[in-house]
VOLUM-634615 format. One record per residue (C-alpha): x, y, z; residue in three letters. Coordinates in steps of 0.1 Angstrom, whole numbers. Layout:
BEGIN
<site><px>X</px><py>Y</py><pz>Z</pz><rest>ala</rest></site>
...
***
This chain:
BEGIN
<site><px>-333</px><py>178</py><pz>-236</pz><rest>unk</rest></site>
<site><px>-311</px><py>148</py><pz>-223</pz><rest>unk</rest></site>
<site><px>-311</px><py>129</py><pz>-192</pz><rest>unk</rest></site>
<site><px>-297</px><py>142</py><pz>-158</pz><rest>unk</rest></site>
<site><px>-269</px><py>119</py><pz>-153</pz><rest>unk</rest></site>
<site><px>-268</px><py>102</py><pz>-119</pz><rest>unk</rest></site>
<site><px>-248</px><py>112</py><pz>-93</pz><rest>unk</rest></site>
<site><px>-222</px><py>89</py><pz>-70</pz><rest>unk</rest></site>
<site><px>-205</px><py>96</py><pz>-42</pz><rest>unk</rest></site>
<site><px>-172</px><py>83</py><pz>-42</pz><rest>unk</rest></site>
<site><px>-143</px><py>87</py><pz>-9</pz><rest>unk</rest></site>
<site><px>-110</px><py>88</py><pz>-13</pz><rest>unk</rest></site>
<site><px>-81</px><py>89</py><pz>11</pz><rest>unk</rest></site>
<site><px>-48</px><py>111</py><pz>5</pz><rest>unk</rest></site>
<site><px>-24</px><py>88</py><pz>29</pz><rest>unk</rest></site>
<site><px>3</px><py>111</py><pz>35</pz><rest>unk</rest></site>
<site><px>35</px><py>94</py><pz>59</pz><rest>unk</rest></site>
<site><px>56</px><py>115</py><pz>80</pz><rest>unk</rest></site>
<site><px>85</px><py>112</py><pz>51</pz><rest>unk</rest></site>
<site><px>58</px><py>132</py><pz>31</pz><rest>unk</rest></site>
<site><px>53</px><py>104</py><pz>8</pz><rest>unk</rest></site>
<site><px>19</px><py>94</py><pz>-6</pz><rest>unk</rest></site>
<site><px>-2</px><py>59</py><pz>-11</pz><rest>unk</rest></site>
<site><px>-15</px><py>54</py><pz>-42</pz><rest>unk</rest></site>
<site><px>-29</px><py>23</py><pz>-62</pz><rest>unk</rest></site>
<site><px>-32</px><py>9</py><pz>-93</pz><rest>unk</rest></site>
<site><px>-66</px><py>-8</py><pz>-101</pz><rest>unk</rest></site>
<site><px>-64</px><py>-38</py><pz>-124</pz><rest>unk</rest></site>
<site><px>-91</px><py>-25</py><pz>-143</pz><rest>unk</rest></site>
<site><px>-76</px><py>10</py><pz>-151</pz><rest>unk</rest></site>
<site><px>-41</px><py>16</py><pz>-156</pz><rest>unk</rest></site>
<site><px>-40</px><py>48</py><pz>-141</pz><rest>unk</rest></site>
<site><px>-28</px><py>53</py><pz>-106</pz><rest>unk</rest></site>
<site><px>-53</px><py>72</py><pz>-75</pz><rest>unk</rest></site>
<site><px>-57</px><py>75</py><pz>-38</pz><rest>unk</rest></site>
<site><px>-77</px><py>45</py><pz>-19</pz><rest>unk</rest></site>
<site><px>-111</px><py>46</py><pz>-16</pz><rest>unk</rest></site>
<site><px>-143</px><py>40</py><pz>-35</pz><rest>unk</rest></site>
<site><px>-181</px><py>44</py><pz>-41</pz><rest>unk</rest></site>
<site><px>-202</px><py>53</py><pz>-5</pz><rest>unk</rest></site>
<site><px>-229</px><py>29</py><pz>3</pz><rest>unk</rest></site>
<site><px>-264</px><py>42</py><pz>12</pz><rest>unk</rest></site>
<site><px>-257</px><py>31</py><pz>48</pz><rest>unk</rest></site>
<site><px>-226</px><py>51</py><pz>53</pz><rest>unk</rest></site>
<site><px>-210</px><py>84</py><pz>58</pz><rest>unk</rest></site>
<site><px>-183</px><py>96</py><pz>28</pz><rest>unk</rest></site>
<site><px>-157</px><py>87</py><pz>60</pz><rest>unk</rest></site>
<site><px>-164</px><py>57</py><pz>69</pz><rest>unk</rest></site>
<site><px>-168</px><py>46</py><pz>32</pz><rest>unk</rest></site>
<site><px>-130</px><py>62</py><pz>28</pz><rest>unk</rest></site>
<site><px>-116</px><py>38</py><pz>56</pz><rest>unk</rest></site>
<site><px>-132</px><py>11</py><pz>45</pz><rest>unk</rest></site>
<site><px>-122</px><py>12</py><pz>12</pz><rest>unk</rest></site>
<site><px>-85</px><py>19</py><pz>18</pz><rest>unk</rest></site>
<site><px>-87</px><py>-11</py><pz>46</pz><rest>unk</rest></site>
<site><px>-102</px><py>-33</py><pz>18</pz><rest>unk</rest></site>
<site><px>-77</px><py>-20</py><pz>-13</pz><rest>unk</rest></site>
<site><px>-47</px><py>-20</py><pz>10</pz><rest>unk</rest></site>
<site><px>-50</px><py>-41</py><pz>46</pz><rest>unk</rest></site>
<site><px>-38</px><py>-8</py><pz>62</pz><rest>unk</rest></site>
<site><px>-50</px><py>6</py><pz>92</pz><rest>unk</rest></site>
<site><px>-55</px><py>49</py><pz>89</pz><rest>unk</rest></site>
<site><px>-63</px><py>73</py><pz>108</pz><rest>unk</rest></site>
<site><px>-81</px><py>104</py><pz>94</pz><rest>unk</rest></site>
<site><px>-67</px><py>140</py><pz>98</pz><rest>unk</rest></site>
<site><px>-92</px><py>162</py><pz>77</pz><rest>unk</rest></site>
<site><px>-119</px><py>160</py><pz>53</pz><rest>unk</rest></site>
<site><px>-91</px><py>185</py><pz>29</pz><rest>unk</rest></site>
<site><px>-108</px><py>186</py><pz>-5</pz><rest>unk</rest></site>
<site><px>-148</px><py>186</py><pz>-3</pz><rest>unk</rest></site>
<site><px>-155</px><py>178</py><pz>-34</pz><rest>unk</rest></site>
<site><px>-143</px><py>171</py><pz>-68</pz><rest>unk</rest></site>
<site><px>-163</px><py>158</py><pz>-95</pz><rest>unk</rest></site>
<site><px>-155</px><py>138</py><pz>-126</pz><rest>unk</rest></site>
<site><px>-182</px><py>143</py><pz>-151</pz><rest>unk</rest></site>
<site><px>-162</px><py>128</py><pz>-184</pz><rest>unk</rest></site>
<site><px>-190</px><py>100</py><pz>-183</pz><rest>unk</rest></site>
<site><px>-226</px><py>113</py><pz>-197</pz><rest>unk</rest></site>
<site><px>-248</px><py>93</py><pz>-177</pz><rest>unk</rest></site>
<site><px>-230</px><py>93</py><pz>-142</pz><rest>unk</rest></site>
<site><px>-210</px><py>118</py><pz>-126</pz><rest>unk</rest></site>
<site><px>-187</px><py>112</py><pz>-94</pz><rest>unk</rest></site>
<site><px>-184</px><py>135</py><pz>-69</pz><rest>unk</rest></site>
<site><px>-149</px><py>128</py><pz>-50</pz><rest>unk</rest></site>
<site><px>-148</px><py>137</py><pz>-16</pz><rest>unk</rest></site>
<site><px>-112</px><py>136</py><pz>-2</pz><rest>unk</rest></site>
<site><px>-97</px><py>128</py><pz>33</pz><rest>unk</rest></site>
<site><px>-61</px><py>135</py><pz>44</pz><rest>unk</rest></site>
<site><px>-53</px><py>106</py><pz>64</pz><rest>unk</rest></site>
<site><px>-19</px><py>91</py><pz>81</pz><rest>unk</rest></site>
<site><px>-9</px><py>49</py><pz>86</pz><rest>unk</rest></site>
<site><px>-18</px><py>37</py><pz>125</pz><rest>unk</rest></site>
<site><px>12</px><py>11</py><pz>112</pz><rest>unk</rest></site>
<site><px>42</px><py>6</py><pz>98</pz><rest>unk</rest></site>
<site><px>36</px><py>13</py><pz>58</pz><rest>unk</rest></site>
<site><px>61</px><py>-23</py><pz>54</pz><rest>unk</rest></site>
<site><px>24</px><py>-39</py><pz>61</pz><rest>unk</rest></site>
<site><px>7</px><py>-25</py><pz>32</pz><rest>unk</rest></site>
<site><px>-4</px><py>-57</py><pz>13</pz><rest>unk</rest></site>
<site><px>-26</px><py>-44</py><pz>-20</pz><rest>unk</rest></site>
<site><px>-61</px><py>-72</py><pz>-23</pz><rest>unk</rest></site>
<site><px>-47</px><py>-85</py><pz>-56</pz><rest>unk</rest></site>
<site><px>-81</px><py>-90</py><pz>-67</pz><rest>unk</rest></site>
<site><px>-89</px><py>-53</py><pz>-72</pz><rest>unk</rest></site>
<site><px>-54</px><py>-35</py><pz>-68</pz><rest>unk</rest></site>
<site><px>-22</px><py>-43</py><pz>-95</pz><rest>unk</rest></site>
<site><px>1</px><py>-27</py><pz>-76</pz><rest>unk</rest></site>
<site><px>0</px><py>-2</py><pz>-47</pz><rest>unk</rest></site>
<site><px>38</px><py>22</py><pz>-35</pz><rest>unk</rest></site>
<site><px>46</px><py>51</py><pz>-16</pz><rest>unk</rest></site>
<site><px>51</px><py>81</py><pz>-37</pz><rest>unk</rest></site>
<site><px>69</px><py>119</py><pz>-29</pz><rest>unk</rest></site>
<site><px>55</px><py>147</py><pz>-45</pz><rest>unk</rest></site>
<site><px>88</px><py>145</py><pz>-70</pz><rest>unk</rest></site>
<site><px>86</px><py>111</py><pz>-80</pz><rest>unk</rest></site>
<site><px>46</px><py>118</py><pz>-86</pz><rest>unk</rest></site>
<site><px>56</px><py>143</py><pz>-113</pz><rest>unk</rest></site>
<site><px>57</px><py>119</py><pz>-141</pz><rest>unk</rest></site>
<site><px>34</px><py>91</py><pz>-131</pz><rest>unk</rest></site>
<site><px>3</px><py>86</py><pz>-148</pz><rest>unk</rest></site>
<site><px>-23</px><py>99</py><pz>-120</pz><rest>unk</rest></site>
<site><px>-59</px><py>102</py><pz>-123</pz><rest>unk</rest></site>
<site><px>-68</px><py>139</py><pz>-129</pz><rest>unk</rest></site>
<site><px>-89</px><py>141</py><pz>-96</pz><rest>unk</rest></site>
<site><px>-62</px><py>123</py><pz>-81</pz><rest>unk</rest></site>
<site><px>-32</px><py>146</py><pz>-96</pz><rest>unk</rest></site>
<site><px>-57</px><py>183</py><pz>-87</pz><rest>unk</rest></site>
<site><px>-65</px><py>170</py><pz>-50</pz><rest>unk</rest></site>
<site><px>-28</px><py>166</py><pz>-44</pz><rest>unk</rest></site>
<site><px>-20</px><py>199</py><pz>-58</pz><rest>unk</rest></site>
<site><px>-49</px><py>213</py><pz>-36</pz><rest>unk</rest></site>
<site><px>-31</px><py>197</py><pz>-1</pz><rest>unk</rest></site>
<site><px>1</px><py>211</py><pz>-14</pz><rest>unk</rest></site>
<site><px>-10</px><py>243</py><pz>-24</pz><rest>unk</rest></site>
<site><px>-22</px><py>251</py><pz>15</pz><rest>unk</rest></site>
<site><px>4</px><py>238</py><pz>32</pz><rest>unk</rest></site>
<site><px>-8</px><py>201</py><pz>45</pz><rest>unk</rest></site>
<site><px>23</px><py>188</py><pz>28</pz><rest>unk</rest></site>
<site><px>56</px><py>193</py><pz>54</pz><rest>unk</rest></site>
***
């Protein structure tokens, strides 16, 4: 029988602007693009580990709407499996102060639903926007 692969708890923040467009990023490591946020330390809650990864991955301030997908999980790694908690969350700013930490992020934009169509999105990414869509956050 094989090993139970480890669980993580990763946050991630859908940052949706009144235009309806939405933040995504492009880690330097992986040349796909995803919604802010990251792994939850052992000292905090999957929403605070949401804003502070978006803070840290983008220098913008958000405010959070909804916890609006509980939980997906990405389980094409054998020996650890992520489960993605997702947050609908809106800018407390201007989006023209969005300033990616160059460190972790390639590249960060504002995205509509259209333009996401052909983009090369993470799949938990690409099925947690369909979710929001599908009831109704999107107006």
């Amino acid at each position: 029988m094989g090993k139970v692969p480890k669980i993580i708890d990763v946050a991630r923040l859908v940052v949706l602007t009144r235009e309806n467009q939405v933040l995504l990023v492009m880690p330097r490591l992986k040349q796909q693009w995803h919604c802010p946020g990251g792994i939850v330390k052992t000292s905090e809650t999957t929403r605070e580990a949401a804003l502070r990864e978006a803070w840290e991955e983008t220098g913008l301030r958000l405010t959070l709407i909804r916890q609006c997908v509980l939980s997906l999980t990405d389980t094409r790694n054998s020996k650890q499996h992520e489960r993605i908690s997702f947050y609908l969350a809106r800018p407390t700013k201007l989006v023209a102060y969005a300033k990616p930490d160059r460190r972790e992020i390639e590249k960060l934009g504002f995205f509509t639903l259209a333009e996401m169509q052909g983009m090369n999105l993470t799949d938990t990414t690409r099925e947690a926007i369909h979710r929001i869509e599908f009831i109704g956050l999107f107006v």
